[in-house]
N, C-alpha and C positions, 0 to 999 in steps of 0.2 A: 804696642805693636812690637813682636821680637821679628826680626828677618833674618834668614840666611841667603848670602850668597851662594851661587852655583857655576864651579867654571870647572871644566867646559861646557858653557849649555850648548847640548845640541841633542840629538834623536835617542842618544842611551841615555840622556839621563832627562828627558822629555817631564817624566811622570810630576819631576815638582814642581810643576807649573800644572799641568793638566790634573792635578790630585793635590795640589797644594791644601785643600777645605783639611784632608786627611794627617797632614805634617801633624804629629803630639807637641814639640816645642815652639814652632815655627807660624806664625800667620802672614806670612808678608817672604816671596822669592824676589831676589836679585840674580837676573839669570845675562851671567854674561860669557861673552862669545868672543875669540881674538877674531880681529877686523878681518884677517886673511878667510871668515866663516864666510864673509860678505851678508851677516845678517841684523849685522845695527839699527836699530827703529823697527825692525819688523815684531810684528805682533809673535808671540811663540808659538803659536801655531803654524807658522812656520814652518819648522823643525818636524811635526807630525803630522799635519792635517787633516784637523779637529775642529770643530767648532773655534772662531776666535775666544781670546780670553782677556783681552783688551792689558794684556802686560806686554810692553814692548824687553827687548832683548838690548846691552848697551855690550860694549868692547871696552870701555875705560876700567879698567881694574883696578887703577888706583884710585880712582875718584869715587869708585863703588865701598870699595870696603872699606873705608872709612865709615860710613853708612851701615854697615851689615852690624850686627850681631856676632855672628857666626859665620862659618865659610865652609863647603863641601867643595872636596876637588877627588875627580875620578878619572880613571885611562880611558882616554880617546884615542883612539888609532889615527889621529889628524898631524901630521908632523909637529908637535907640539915636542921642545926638548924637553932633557928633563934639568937642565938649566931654569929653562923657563919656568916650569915647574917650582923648580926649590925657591925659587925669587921669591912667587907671589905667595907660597906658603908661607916663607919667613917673615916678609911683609905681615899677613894673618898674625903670624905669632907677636910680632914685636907690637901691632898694636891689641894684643891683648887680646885679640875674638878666640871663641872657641871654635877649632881646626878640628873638620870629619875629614879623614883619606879610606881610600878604599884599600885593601889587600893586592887589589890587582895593580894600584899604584903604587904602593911603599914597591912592591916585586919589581914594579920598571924604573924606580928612583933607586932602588940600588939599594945595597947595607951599608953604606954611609952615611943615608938620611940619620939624623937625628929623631925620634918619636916619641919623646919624652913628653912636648907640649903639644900632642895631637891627639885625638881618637880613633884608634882604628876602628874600620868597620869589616868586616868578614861573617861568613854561614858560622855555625853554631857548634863548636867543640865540644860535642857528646863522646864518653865514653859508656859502652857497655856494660853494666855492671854484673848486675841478674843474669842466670841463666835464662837464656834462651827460650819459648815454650814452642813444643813438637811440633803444634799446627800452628798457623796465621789469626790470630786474634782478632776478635770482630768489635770492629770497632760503635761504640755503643751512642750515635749520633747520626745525623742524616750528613754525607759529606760531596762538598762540591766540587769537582777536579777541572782545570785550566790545562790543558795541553796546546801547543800549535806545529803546523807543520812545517815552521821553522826558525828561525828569530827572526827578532822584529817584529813578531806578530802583536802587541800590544794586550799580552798576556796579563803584566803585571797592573795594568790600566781599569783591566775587565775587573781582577779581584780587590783591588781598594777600593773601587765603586762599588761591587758586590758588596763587601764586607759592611762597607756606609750605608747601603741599603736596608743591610737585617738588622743592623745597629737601630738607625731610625725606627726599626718595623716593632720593635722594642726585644731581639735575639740577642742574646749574650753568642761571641763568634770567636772561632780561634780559626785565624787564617796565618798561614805558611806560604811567605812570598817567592821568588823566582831571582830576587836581586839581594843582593849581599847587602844593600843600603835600605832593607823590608826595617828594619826597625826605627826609621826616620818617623816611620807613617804607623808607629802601633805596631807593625805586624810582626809575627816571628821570624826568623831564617829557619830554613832548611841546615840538617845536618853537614857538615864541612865530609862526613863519611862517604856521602854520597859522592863527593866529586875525588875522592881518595881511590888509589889500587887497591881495589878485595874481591874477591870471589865474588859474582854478582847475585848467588841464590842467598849468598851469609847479606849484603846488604839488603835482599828483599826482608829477609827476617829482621835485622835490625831494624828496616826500618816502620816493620809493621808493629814492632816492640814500640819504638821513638812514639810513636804517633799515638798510639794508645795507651799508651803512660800518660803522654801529655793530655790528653783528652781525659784519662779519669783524673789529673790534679786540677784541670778546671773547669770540667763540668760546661762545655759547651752546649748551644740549642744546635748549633752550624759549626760544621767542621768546612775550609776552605785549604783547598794542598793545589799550588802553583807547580806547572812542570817545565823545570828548564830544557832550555834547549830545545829538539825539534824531535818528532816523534818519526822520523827516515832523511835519508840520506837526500837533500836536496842537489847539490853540486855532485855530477858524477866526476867532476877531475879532483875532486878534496875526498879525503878518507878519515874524518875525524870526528864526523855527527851521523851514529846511524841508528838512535835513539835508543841508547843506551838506560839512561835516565826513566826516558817515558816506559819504556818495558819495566824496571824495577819500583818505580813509585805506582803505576797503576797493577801491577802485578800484588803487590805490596798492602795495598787499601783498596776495597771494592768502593764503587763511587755510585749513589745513587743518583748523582744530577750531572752530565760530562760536557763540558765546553770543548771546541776543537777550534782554533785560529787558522784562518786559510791568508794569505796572501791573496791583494788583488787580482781577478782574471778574470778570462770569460768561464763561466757554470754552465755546464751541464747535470742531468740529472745521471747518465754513467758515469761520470768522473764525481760526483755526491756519493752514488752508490758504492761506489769501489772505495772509497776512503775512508766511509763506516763500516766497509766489509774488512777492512783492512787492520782500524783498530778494535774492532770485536774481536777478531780470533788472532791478531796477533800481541795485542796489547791487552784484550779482556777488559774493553772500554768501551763502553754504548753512547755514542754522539746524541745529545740530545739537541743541544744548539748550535750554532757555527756563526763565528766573528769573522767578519769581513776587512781585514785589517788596512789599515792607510799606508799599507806597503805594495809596491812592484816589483818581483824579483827578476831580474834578467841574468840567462846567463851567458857569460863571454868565452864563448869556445877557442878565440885564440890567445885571452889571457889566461884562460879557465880558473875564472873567479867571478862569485855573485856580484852583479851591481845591484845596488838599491834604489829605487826613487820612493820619494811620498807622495800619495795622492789624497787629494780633499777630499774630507767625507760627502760633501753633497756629490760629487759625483757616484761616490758609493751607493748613496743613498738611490741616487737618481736613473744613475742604471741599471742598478743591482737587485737592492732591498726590496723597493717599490715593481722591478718587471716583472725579479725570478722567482716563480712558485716551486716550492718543495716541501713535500708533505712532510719527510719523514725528520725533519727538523727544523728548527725556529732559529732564524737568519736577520742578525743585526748586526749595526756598525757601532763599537764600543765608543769610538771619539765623538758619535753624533749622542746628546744628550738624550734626546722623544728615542731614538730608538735604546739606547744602553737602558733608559728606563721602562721601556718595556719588557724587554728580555730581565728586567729584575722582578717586573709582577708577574711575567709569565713563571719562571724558576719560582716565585713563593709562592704561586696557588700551585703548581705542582707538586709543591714541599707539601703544604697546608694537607692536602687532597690524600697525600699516599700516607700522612701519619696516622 
């Protein structure tokens, strides 16, 4: 058994426990949480509410990694210093485990850390090399596109369970995850260009180059492309997510099979309709399915900032999945197992069907 530990465990970094089967190194998560989480003994589901997973969560850091293997530490926006930080990393090192940090933490540790005995983990440093071609290359695979209409939506959850589906189905797969730490689980990173200053028609080009180079050097059955971030402006007092991303990557690669993430709420069929009217003609994205994610977004008009809570999938299931009928797309809850595995046979007989 190899294990890594995981600290901060909490909601962003949820998936290695909920996709732990997926880890390429790892069979076995140590998912720990500072006590100020108030989530010691709890099951990690917890954190996203999913199906339980019968792994409890601990707060002892040092009584853990002794234990691990390995160790991943990533930014949490949770007052965590970066004192604290350097401690338990150094700890990691001095007993020998192999240390994953993210980009987004060496950035908030500062350029004093030491990186010598760590790994970073970061999106994918492509450079252009080739010239450019005049039109948008067509990508020569049936490919499955992940959008949501915001974070949180349990985007990266849908496509490592996707991706483990076609695998099982006997599909050779190339999927492009949403998280900088995609390559824990197999999967690629997304280009680092994308989240860089450029002209946003030169990165549609580049990045419909990226994707289809990478697809003729390995020959996938299934092409999967994760889209970060959120496909419009959720918060109207924040100005710094107005789906930027989701315009150029779906812009970028036509998608024959489209996932769309919604946040928990009440459904109706205008507020369905207008969402897929919405990414049709402004994204050039046909909703085929919609994930009902184990998030509640609220917003605080006199903080003017998102709060989040998690809701259970049986509630999803139970008043959502099972009430609301809508023809013009297939509505599951990715944390709930019977239904994520539906929406995976429904997706490959409609693959099977149009080839």
């Amino acid at each position: 058994m190899s294990s890594i530990l995981i600290y901060p465990f909490c909601r962003k970094f949820s998936e290695f426990a909920r996709c732990k089967e997926a880890l390429e190194e790892f069979n076995e998560v140590i998912p720990i949480a500072p006590k100020g989480f108030g989530m010691e003994g709890d099951d990690v589901s917890v954190c996203d509410g999913g199906n339980p997973l019968n792994i409890k969560i601990w707060s002892d850091y040092a009584a853990n990694i002794i234990q691990a293997d390995a160790a991943f530490f990533g930014y949490a926006d949770a007052n965590i210093s970066a004192k604290s930080y350097k401690e338990k990393i150094n700890e990691a090192i001095s007993l020998k485990k192999r240390v994953f940090i993210t980009k987004e933490l060496k950035d908030f540790l500062g350029g004093t850390f030491d990186l010598q005995s760590v790994e970073l983990i970061d999106y994918t440093n492509y450079t252009q090399e080739n010239e450019l071609a005049l039109n948008l290359l067509t990508i020569p695979a049936p490919v499955i596109m992940i959008a949501g209409i915001g974070d949180r939506c349990d985007k990266f959850s849908i496509q490592v369970k996707l991706g483990n589906y076609f695998s099982e189905q006997g599909y050779s797969v190339l999927n492009f995850g949403t998280k900088d730490f995609s390559k824990l689980f197999g999967i690629e990173t997304l280009p680092r260009f994308l989240f860089e200053p450029m002209d946003n028609g030169m990165k549609v080009r580049q990045f419909n180059s990226y994707i289809y180079n990478r697809v003729i050097e390995e020959n996938p059955e299934v092409v999967i492309i994760g889209v970060p971030g959120g496909i419009m402006q959720v918060n109207p007092y924040e100005f710094g997510e107005f789906g930027e991303l989701a315009f150029i990557i779906s812009n970028a690669i036509k998608s024959d099979i489209s996932i769309l993430s919604l946040y928990n709420q009440e459904l109706n069929q205008d507020f369905l309709d207008h969402l897929i009217k919405l990414c049709r003609y402004k994204l050039n994205y046909q909703v085929n399915y919609i994930n009902i994610a184990n998030t509640d977004l609220l917003i605080l008009p006199d903080e003017k900032e998102c709060q989040y809570t998690t809701v259970p999938s049986v509630h999803i299931m139970d008043n959502i999945i099972k009430t609301f009928q809508y023809e013009d797309a297939f509505l599951f809850n990715a944390l709930d197992e019977i239904s994520m595995r539906a929406a995976c046979n429904e997706i490959l007989f409609e693959l099977e069907e149009n080839l």
